[in-house]
N, C-alpha and C positions, 0 to 999 in steps of 0.2 A: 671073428669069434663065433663059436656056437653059442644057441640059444640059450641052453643049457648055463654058459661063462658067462654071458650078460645077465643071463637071469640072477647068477649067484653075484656079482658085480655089483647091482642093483641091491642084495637086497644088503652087502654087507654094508653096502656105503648108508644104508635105512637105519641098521644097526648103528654103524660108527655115529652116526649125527645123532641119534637118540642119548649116546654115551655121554657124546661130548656136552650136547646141553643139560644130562641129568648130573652134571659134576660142575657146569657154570651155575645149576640152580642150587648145588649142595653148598657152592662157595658163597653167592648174595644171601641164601638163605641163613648162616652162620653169621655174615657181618649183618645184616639188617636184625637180627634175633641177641644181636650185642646191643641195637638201638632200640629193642623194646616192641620191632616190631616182628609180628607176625605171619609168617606167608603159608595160604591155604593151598593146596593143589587141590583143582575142582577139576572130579569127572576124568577125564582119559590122560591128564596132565598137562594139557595144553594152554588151559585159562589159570589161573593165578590170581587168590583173593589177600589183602592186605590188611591187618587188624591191628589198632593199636594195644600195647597189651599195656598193665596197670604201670603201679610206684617201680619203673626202673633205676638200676642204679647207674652212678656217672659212667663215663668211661676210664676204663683202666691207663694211666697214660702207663703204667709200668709192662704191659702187653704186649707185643709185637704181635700185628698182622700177619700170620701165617702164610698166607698167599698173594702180600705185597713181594713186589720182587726185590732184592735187595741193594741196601745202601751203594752206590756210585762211590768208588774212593779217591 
């Protein structure tokens, strides 16, 4: 390969892994923000601050998890 094909190689696969962990962070961020808690992205997004938030309410047992995978038959 040219320089040129590693380089773009390199920088897609930079890309692709930024994707894929800003969509594992959208998914814990959605379930832990159902438990009340809070997640800060601090700075370039690599650190991650946690806050309790106030009077949450129960969990919904009538809800389905969006991003569990589904029931086994």
């Amino acid at each position: 390969m040219t320089r040129m094909k590693l380089a773009l190689r390199g920088w897609v696969q930079v890309v692709w892994g930024q994707v894929v962990r800003e969509i594992g962070y959208a998914i814990s961020h959605d379930r832990l923000q159902r438990r009340g808690i809070l997640i800060e992205k601090l700075g370039h997004g690599l650190l991650y601050r946690a806050h309790r938030m106030g009077a949450t309410p129960g969990p919904d047992m009538g809800r389905v998890d969006p991003y569990s995978p589904p029931p086994r038959a």
